[in-house]
N, C-alpha and C positions, 0 to 999 in steps of 0.2 A: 534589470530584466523587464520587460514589455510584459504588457499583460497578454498573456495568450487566451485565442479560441477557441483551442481545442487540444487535445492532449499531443498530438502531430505537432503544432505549431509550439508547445511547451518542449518540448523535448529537441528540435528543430535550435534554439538557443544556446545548445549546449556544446561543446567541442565533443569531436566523433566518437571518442573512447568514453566517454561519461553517455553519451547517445544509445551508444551499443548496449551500455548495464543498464540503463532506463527503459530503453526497448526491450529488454530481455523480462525484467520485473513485470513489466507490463503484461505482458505473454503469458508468463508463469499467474500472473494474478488472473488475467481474461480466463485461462485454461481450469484453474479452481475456481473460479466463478462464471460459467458459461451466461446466466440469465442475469448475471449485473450489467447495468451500462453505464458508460465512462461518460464521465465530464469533467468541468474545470469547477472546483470548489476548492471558497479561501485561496480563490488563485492558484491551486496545485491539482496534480492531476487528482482525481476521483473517481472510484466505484460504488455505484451505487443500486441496492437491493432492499425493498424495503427502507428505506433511507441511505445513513450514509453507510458504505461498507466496509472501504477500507483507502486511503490517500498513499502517494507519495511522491518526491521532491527533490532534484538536485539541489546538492551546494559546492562548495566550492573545495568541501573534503571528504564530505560524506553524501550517501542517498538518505534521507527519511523516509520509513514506513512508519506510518499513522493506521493501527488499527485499533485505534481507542483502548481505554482504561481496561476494559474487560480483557480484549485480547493477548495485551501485556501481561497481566496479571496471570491469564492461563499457562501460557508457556517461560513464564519469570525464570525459571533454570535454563530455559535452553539460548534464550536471549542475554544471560547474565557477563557473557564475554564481551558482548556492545556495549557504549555507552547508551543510557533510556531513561524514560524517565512513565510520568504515568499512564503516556496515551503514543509513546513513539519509541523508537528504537532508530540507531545513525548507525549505516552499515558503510564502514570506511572505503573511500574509491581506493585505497593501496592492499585491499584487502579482498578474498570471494564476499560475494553473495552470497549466504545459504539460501537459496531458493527453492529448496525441499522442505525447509521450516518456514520460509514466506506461506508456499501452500498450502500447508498445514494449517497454518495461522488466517488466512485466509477464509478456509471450508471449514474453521471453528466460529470463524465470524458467519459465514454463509447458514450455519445451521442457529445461531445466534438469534439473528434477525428476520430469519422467517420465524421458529417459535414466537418471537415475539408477534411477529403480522399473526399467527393463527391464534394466538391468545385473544388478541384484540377484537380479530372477528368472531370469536367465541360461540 
């Protein structure tokens, strides 16, 4: 895979049906985080609010969501069906999307990382 420019051109590599769920995440993530902006980070797509928000990535049998260790750890029961590990979770392409627990996981991370911005600005 070529490194891509932008999350367009990341997702643009993939065969249509893997496209389709990429673009759908995508959506579902934009739509729980209206003030995040996307980019390319570690090479994969990225939301970013207050730093990084929230990543994720085709493969070749799964999608990876990366919303870091905290995120995992908050919802560990509802993601216990996926394979995960401390900062991701692989949602099988032979399988849905929970994309109602994507947003969720999301707008846990969205309130996450502004607390942290207003701590800092104290």
């Amino acid at each position: 895979m070529r490194k891509a420019a932008d999350i367009d051109a990341y997702i643009a590599d993939f065969p249509e049906d893997v496209q389709a769920r990429l673009q759908k995440l995508r959506a579902v993530i934009r739509k729980a985080a209206p003030k995040a902006e996307e980019a390319i980070s570690y090479q994969i797509p990225t939301f970013k609010l207050f730093g990084n928000l929230v990543h994720f990535a085709g493969y070749g049998h799964h999608i990876g969501f990366y919303p870091g260790a905290a995120g995992i750890a908050a919802f560990k029961k509802e993601i216990s069906g996926y394979k995960n590990a401390k900062g991701s979770v692989q949602f099988p392409l032979d399988k849905p999307i929970p994309f109602a627990l994507v947003a969720r996981i999301v707008k846990f991370r969205v309130k996450q990382n502004t607390a942290k911005q207003l701590r800092k600005k104290g």
